[in-house]
N, C-alpha and C positions, 0 to 999 in steps of 0.2 A: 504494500500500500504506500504511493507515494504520501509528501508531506503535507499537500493540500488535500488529500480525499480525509487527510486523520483529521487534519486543521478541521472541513468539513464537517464531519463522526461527531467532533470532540462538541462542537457547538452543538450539534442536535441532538446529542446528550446530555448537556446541560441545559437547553431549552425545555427538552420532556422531563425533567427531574426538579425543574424549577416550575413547570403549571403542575405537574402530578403532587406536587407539594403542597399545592395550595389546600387538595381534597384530605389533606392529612391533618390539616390545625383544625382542632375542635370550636363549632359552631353553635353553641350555647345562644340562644335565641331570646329577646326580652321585648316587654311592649316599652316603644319608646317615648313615651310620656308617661312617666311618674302619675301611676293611678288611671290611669286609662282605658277603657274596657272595649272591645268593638260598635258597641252604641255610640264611639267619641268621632265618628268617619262615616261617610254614606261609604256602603261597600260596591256602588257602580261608579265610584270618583275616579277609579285607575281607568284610563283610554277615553276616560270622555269628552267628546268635544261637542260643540265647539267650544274653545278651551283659550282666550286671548288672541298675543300673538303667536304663543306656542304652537296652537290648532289643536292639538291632544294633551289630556292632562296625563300627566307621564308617572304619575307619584299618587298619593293620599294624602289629604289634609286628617291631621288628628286636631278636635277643637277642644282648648283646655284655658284654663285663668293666664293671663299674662304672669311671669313667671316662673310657672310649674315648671320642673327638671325634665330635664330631655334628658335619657341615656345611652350607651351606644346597645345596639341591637342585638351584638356581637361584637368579639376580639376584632378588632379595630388598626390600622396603620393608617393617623393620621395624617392627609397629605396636604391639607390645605385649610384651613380656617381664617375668614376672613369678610369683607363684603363684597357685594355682586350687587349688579344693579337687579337683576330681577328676584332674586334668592334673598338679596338683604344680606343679614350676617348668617354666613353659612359655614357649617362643619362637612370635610368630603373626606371618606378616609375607605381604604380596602380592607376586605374581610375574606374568610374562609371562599373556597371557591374560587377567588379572585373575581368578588364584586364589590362593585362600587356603593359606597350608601354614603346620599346625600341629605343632607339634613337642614331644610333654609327657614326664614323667615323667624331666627332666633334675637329674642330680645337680650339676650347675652349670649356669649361663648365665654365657656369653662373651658376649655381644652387647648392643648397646644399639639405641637404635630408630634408627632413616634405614635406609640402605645399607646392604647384604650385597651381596657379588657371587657368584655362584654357587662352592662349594667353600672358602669362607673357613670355617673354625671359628664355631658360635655358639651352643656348649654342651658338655657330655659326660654321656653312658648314665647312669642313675641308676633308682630305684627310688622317687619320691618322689611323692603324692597317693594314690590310693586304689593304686596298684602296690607300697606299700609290703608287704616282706616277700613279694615276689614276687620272680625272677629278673629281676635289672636287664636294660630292655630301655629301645627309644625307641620311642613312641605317634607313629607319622608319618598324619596324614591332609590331605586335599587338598580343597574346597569351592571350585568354580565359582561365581562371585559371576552369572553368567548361562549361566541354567538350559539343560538338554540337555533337553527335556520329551521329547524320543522313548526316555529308557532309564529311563523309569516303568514300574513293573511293579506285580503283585499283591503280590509275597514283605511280610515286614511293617518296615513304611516304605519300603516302594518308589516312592514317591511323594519321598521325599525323594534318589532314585537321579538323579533330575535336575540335584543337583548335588555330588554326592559324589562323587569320582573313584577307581578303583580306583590307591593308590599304588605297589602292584605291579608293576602294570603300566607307569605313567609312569617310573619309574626305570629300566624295561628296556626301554620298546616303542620302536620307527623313531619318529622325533618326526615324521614324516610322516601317523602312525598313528589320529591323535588332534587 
């Protein structure tokens, strides 16, 4: 084997040992708002539009007092906390799987980037980016950094259903489920 097919080997060895890893960190699941029950979300708010300028709402609003603690969902690598114009002050960090979980429209951020363990505080409910002068709630959405191509549909951006995760559901389903 010359020294470019190993150079080759050696990267797509460390590429499939680096996603296959992701499915090895345990994925301890939590509701993320402090107190929060399924009654806190319409549970047809994931994909609905028409939805702004977005076109589809891509997440769940959970509605709770200004305030209350946002937790992270799951073990957490925070990559970003900060503001956005339309997220407000948003927490973005990856988790198990290698998804992404977004967390905007917080009236504070706790957290800074590294580590989160699943259930730590790393924010509270707010009202802040374009959610302003709405009922303070928390924008939770979920993006698979690798793609599901079989839950592409017609509906519009169903194309991007590949890797958008219904949050919904992950906070309540058998983690077997998914």
């Amino acid at each position: 084997m010359d020294k470019k097919t190993k150079r080759w080997l050696s990267c797509l060895i460390f590429i499939v040992v680096l996603v296959a890893s992701g499915w090895l960190v345990p994925e301890p699941r939590y509701m993320p708002v402090d107190g929060a029950t399924v009654a806190d979300w319409h549970p047809q708010s994931f994909w609905y539009e028409p939805w702004g300028s977005s076109g589809v709402h891509k997440g769940i609003d959970i509605f709770a007092g200004t305030d209350t603690p946002v937790i992270a969902t799951t073990h957490l690598v925070v990559l970003f906390s900060g503001n956005l114009h339309k997220g407000g002050k948003v927490v973005l960090g990856v988790g198990p799987k290698w998804r992404l979980h977004y967390f905007a429209h917080l009236n504070h951020i706790d957290t800074n980037l590294g580590l989160v363990k699943a259930g730590q505080p790393i924010g509270r409910v707010g009202d802040s980016g374009n959610a302003a002068g709405k009922p303070p709630h928390l924008h939770y959405s979920i993006v698979s950094l690798l793609p599901r191509p079989w839950l592409v549909d017609f509906s519009t951006q169903g194309y991007k259903k590949a890797f958008f995760l219904d949050p919904g559901r992950y906070i309540t389903a058998d983690l077997t489920s998914d």
